[in-house]
Structure formats: structure tokens, C-alpha cells
C-alpha positions in Angstrom: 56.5 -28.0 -35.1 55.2 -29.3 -31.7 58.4 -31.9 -31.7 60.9 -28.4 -32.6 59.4 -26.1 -29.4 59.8 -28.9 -27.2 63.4 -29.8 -28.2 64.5 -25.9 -28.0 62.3 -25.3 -24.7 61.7 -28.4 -22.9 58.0 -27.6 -22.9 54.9 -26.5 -24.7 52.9 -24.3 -21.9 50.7 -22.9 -24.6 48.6 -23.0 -28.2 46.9 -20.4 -29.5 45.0 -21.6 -32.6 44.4 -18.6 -35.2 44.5 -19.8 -38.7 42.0 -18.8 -41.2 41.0 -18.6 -44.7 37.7 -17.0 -46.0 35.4 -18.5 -49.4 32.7 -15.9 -48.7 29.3 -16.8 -50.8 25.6 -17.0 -50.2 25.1 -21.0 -48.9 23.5 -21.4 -52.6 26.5 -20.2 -54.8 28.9 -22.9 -52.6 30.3 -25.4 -53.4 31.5 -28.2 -51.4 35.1 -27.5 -51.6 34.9 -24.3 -50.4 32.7 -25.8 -46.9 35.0 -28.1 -46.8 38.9 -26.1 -47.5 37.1 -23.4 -44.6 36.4 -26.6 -42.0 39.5 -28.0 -42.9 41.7 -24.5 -41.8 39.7 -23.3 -39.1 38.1 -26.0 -37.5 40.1 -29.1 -38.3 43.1 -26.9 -37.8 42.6 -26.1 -34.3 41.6 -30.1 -33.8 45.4 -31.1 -35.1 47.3 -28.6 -33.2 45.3 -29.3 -30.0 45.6 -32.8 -30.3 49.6 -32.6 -31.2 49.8 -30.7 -27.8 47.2 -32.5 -26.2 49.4 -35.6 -24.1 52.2 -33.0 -23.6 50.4 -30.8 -21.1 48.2 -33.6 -19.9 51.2 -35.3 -18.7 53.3 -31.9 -17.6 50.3 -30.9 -15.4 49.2 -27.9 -17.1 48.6 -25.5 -20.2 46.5 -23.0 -21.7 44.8 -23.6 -25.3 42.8 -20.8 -27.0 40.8 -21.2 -29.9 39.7 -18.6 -32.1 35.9 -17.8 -33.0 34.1 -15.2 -34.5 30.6 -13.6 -34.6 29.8 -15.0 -37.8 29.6 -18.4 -35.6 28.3 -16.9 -32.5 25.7 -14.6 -34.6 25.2 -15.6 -38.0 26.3 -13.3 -41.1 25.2 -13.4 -44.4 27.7 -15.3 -47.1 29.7 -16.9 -44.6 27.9 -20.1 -43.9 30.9 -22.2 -44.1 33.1 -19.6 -41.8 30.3 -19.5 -39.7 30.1 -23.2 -39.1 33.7 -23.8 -38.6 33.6 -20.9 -36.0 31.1 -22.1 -33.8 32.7 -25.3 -34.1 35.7 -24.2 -32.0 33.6 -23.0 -29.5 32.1 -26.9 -29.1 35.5 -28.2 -28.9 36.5 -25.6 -26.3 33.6 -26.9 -24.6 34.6 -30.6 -24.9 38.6 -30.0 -24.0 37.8 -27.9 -20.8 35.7 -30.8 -19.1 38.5 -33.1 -20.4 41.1 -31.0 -19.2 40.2 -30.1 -15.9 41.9 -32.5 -14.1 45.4 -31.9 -15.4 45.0 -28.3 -14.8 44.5 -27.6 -19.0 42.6 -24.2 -19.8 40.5 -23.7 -23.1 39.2 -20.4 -23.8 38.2 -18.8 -26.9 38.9 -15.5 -28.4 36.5 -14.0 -30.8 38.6 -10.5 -32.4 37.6 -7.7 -34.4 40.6 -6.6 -36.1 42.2 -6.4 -39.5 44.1 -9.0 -40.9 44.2 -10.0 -44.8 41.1 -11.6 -43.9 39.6 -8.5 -43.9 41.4 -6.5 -46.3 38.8 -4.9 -48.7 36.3 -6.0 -46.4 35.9 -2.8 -44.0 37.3 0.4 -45.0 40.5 1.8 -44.5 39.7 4.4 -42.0 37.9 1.2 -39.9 40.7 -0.8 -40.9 43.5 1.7 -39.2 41.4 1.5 -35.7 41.3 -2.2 -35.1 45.1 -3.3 -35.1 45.3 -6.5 -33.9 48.1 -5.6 -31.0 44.5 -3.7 -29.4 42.8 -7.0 -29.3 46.2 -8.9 -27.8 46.1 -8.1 -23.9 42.9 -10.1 -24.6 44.9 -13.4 -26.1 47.5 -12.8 -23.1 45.4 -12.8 -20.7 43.0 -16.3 -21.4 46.6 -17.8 -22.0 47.6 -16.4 -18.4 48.2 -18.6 -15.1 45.3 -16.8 -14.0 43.0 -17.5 -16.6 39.4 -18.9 -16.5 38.8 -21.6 -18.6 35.7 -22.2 -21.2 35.5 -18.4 -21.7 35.0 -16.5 -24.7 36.3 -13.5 -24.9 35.6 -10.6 -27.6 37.5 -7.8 -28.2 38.2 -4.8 -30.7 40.2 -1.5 -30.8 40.4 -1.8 -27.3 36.8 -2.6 -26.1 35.9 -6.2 -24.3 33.3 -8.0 -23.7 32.0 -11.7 -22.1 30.2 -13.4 -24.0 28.6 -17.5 -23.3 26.0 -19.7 -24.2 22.8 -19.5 -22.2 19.1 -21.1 -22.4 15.7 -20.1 -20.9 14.8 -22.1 -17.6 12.3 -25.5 -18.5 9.3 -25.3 -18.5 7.3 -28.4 -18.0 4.0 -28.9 -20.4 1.3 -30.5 -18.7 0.8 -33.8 -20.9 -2.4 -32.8 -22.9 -0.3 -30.0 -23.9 2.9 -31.4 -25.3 1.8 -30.4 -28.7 3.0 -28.1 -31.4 -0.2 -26.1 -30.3 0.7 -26.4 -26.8 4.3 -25.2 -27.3 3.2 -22.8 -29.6 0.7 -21.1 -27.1 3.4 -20.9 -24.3 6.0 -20.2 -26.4 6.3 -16.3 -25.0 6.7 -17.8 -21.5 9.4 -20.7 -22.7 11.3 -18.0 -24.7 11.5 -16.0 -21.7 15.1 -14.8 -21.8 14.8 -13.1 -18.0 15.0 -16.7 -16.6 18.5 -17.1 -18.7 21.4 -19.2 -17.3 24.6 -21.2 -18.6 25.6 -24.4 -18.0 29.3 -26.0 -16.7 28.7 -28.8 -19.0 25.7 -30.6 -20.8 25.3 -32.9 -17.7 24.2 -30.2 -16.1 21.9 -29.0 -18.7 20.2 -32.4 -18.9 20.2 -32.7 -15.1 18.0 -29.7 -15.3 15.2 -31.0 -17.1 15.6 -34.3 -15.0 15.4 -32.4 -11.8 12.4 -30.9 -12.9 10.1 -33.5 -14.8 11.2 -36.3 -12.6 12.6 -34.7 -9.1 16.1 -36.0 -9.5 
């Protein structure tokens, strides 16, 4: 496929990965070829097609990959455990390509849609069904795929609405020593869960610089 686009356009510019199955069933009724035929679309899916593109737009200076996620990842749903995993997933390897990609101006961004496809035919109801066409979640897709894009954003959107969403944590706190116990974290626990202090992260070197910075002043 990759090999065909670049021999009838002289370039791939962008990959948008948005394949997907569903084996919906409570974690204890799976089995492991349904995990695994889920990871395999969804997850190892969008690995392949990145990586066939992968050297093309490192080399050409540029392009624009976006994965596709879902709330089951980002939120957790009932019965879709395997989904779920694969979903968030993509967001960790969107995480991974955009510090890889920075340098040869590659973009990763994730879309996370609420629409109906045959995924979620006799899922939601018809009347539900009829306001979330996919071409209302597109502009979306276009636009993290853009020139102008960010990168390592995730982007939902449904029937028109659209929302930001990211990955944050609480700000450390540092237990004196005769308190780094599960007492100790237990009794603070209000104050280290406190989601007022909440802040991303470019990358995990900055997340681990963090707690350096404040236990030992780096």
C-alpha cells in the first residue's frame, strides 16, 4: 500500500490509522484470542502502518500521523477490556513517536470520535445513531493532519462538539521519611490526590525531572 501511494504521488504526507474490530465481553468471559485479534487490529495495526511510513517522512522532512483512541481507553467501559487496552495503547505510542519525531518535523496526534460506524451498529440507537455521522467528527481528523497542527494532542469529537483532552498528574508531594508508609500515604492521600495542583508533562523526562527537582534540588 505504502510502496503504491508513493509510486502514484511521489510522497506519503500523511497516515491516519482508524481500523477496528470489537469482541465485547466482561474480562472473565474472554478469551485470549479475542485480547489478542483486538491488539492485533487496533494497536498492532497502527504500529505497522506507522512504521511502513515511518523512514519516508523522516527522510522527506515532514508528516502528520493520527492515531485513533477512544474513551473506553481514556475512561474505562464495562466489557471492553481488550478494546480498552488497545485504545490507550495508541495513545502511548503517540506519545513515543512525537518525541521521536520532532526533529524531522513529524506530528502524532490522536483522535478519539463518537460516531457510528458498523462498530456501533446495534450498539446505540438509531435516532442516536442518525446524529453522530462520522463527516461531523472529520473537520476534527483534517485538522490534527493540518500543516498547522499540534502534535501529541488528543482530540475528541461528536456530532459536532470538541473537546481537549491530555494526561495530567497531581504535583509531588514529598513524605518526610518516618512517613513513607502505606499509613503515611494513606493519611495524606486527600492532599496527594489533590487534582487543583494538576499539570501535563512534554515527555516522561520531565515528569521524572519533577520528582528529582524536588526530593533532591536538581
Amino acid at each position: 500500500m505504502v510502496k503504491r501511494a508513493v509510486t502514484e504521488f511521489g510522497r506519503i504526507d500523511i497516515l491516519v490509522n482508524n481500523a477496528g474490530i470489537l469482541r465485547d465481553k466482561s474480562f472473565a468471559k474472554l478469551d485470549m484470542s479475542d485480547i489478542e485479534a483486538v491488539l492485533d487490529v487496533h494497536l498492532m495495526g497502527s504500529i505497522n502502518c506507522s512504521k511502513a511510513v515511518w523512514d519516508i517522512m523522516r527522510e522527506q522532512g515532514y508528516g502528520q500521523i493520527v492515531m485513533t483512541t477512544s474513551s473506553s481507553g481514556m475512561y474505562g467501559n464495562f466489557g471492553q477490556s481488550n478494546y480498552g487496552a488497545a485504545k490507550m495503547g495508541v495513545i502511548g505510542l503517540m506519545n513515543a513517536l512525537t518525541a521521536e519525531g520532532r526533529k524531522n518535523d513529524i506530528r502524532v496526534n490522536t483522535i478519539a470520535p463518537v460516531a457510528a460506524t458498523r462498530m456501533t451498529e446495534g450498539i446505540l440507537p438509531e435516532a442516536m445513531l442518525a446524529r453522530i455521522q462520522p463527516e461531523r467528527v472529520t473537520p476534527a481528523v483534517l485538522f490534527l493532519a493540518s500543516k498547522n497542527a499540534p502534535s501529541k494532542t488528543i482530540v475528541a469529537a461528536g456530532s459536532g462538539a470538541f473537546v481537549a483532552a491530555t494526561i495530567v498528574e497531581t504535583e509531588p508531594m514529598l513524605l518526610p521519611d518516618e512517613a513513607i508508609t502505606l499509613e503515611g500515604v494513606a493519611a495524606r492521600f486527600g492532599n496527594i490526590a489533590n487534582w487543583a495542583t494538576a499539570r501535563s508533562y512534554e515527555d516522561s523526562g520531565h515528569q521524572v525531572q519533577a520528582f528529582l527537582k524536588l526530593v533532591c534540588g536538581m
